[in-house]
C-alpha positions in Angstrom: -5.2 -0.8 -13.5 -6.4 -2.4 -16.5 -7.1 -5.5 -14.8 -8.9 -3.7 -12.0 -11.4 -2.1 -14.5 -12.0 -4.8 -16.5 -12.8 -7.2 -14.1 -14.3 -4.8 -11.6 -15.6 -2.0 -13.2 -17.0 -3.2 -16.9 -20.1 -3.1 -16.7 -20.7 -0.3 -14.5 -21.4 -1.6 -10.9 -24.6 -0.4 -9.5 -24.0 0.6 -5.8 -26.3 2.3 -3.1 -23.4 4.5 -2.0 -19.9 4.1 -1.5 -19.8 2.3 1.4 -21.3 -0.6 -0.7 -18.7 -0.2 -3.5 -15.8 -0.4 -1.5 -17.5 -3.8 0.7 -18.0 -5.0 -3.1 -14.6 -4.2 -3.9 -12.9 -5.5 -1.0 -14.7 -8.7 -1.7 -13.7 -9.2 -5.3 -10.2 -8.7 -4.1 -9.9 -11.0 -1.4 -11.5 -13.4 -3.7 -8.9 -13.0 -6.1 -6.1 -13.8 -4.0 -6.5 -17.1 -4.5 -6.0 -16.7 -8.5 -2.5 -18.0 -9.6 -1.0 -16.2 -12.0 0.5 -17.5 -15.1 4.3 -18.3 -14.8 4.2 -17.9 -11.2 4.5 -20.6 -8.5 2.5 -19.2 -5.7 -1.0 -17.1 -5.6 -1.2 -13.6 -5.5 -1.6 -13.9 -1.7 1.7 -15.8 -1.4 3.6 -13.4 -4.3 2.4 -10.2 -2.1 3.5 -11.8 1.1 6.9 -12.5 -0.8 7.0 -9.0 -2.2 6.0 -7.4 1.6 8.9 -9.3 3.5 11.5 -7.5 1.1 10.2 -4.2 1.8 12.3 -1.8 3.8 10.9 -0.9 7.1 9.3 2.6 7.0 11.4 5.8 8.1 11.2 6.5 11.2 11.0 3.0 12.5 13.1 1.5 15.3 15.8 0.0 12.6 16.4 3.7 11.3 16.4 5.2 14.6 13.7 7.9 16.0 13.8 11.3 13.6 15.0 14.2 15.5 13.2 17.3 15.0 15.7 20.1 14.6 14.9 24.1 14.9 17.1 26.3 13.1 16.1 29.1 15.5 18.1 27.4 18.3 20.7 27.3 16.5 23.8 30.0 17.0 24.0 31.6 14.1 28.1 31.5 12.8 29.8 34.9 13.9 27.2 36.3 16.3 27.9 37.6 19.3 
């Protein structure tokens, strides 16, 4: 967060509307892909897509199987009749 302030947000950038801001923020980002960072081999692009392949797939995705809703009102209850 720091670094996203600081080289983002100091000074104060002057925007129409938000629209703008986020086009000027998605800009900066993308530009700073490219940047390696100290100690690192890669760029941030290649570190992210390094990071990303060791993610787990999200729940509910084929690997984990499709969620089953389940209603308790269907259910018997134990003991009825």
């Amino acid at each position: 967060m720091k670094f996203t302030r600081l080289n983002f947000f100091v000074p104060v950038p002057q925007v129409r509307d938000l629209a703008q801001l986020n086009a000027r923020l998605r800009e900066q980002c993308q530009a700073d892909q490219g940047r390696r960072l100290r100690g690192q081999a890669g760029t941030k692009a290649q570190l992210m897509a390094e990071d990303q392949a060791a993610f787990l797939p999200p729940a509910g995705h084929a690997l984990w199987g499709v969620p089953q809703r389940v209603h308790l009102c269907q259910q018997p209850l134990a003991g009825a009749v």
